[in-house]
C-alpha positions as CSV (number, residue, x, y, z in Angstrom):
1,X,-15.4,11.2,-12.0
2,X,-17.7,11.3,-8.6
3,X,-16.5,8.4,-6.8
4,X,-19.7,7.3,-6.3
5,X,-20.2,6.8,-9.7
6,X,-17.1,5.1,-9.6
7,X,-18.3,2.7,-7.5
8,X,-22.0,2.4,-9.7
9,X,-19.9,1.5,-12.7
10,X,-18.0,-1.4,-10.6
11,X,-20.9,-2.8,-9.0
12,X,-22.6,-2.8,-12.8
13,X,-19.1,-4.5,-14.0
14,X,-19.6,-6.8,-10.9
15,X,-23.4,-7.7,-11.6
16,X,-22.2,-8.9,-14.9
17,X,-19.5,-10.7,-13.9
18,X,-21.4,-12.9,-11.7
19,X,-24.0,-14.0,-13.9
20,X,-21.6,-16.4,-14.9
21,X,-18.7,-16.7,-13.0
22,X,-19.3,-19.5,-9.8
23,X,-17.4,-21.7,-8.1
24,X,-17.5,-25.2,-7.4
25,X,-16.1,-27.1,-4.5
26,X,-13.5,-28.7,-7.3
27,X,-13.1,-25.9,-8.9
28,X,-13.4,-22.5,-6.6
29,X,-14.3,-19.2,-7.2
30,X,-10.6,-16.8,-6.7
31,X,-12.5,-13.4,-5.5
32,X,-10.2,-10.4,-4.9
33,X,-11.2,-6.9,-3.9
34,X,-8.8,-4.1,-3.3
35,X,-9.1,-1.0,-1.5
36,X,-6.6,1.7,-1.4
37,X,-4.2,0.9,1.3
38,X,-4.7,-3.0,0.7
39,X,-5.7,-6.1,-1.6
40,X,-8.0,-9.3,-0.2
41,X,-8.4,-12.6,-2.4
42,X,-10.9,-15.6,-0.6
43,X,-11.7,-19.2,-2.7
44,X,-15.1,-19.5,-2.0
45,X,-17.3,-22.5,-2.8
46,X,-20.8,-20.7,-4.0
47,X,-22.7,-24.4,-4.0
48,X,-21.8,-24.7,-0.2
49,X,-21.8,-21.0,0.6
50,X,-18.8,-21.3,2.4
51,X,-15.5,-19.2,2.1
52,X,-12.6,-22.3,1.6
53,X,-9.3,-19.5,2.5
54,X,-8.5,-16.6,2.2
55,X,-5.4,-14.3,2.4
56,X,-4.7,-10.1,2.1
57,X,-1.8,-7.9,2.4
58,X,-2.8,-7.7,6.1
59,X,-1.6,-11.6,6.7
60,X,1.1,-12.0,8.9
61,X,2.9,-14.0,6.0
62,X,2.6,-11.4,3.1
63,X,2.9,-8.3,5.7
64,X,6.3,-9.2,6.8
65,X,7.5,-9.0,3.0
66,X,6.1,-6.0,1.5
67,X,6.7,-2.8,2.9
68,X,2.9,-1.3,1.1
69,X,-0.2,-3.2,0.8
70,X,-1.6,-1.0,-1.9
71,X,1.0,-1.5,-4.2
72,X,1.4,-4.3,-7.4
73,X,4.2,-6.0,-5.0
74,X,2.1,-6.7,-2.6
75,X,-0.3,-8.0,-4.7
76,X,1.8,-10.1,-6.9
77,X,2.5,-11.8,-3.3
78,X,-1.2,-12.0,-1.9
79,X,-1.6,-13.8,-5.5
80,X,1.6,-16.4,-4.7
81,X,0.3,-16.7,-1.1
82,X,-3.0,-17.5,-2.1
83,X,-2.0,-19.8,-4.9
84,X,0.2,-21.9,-2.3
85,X,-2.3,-22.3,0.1
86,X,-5.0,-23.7,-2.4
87,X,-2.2,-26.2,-3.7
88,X,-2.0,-27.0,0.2
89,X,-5.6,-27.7,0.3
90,X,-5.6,-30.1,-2.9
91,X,-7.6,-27.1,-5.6
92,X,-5.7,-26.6,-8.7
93,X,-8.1,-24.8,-10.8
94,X,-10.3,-21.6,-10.0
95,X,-12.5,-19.3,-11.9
96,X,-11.1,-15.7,-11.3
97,X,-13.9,-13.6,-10.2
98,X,-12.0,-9.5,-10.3
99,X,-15.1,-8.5,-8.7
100,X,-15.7,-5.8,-11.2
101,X,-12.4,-4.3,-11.2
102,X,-10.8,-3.6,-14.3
103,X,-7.8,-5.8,-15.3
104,X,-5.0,-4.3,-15.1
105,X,-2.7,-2.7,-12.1
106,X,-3.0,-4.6,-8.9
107,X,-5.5,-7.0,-9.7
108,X,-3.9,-8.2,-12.9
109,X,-0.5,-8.1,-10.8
110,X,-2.6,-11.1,-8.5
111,X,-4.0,-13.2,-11.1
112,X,-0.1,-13.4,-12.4
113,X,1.1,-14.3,-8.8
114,X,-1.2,-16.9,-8.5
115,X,-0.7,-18.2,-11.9
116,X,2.9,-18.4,-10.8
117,X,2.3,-20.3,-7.9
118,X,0.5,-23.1,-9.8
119,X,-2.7,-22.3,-10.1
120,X,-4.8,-22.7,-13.2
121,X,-7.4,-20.4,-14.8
């Protein structure tokens, strides 16, 4: 498949997706997106606008325990990372927004970290 169709079917997926996937200031939105080499995952609050955290296999925290960013390890820790720092902030329950990406792989291997490290969706 052309990867730019690739990339049309995701941002169709992704169109979808939001339609009815938002996040509250109680109850965030978990938004990952992952790129080859790496994986990203932000809470954002869509009422304010405002990105709450954020964490990626580039953060110091999750960089010094995986050898690979674009790998279901390091994913499974950007999830646990994530999912400690939201506890931190008082948020126990997000929506889980995969952005259009299918779930399984990388982005399923997040949604299970964070699901580890308390949080509920």
């Amino acid at each position: 498949m052309d990867t730019r169709a690739k990339e049309a079917s995701r941002q169709r997926r992704k169109k979808r997706i939001r339609k009815r996937v938002s996040g509250t200031g109680e109850r965030p939105r978990l938004c990952i997106y992952k790129s080859l080499a790496n994986i990203y995952a932000q809470l954002v609050d869509d009422t304010a606008g405002k990105v709450l955290t954020g964490a990626s296999s580039l953060t110091a925290e999750v960089k010094s325990d995986v050898k690979y960013g674009g790998n279901k390890d390091s994913a499974k820790k950007v999830g646990e990372y994530i999912g400690k720092k939201a506890l931190g902030m008082g948020i126990t329950s997000v929506v889980f927004d995969r952005n259009g990406f299918k779930y399984h792989g990388r982005v399923k291997a997040l949604a299970d970290g964070a699901r580890e490290a308390g949080l509920i969706f």
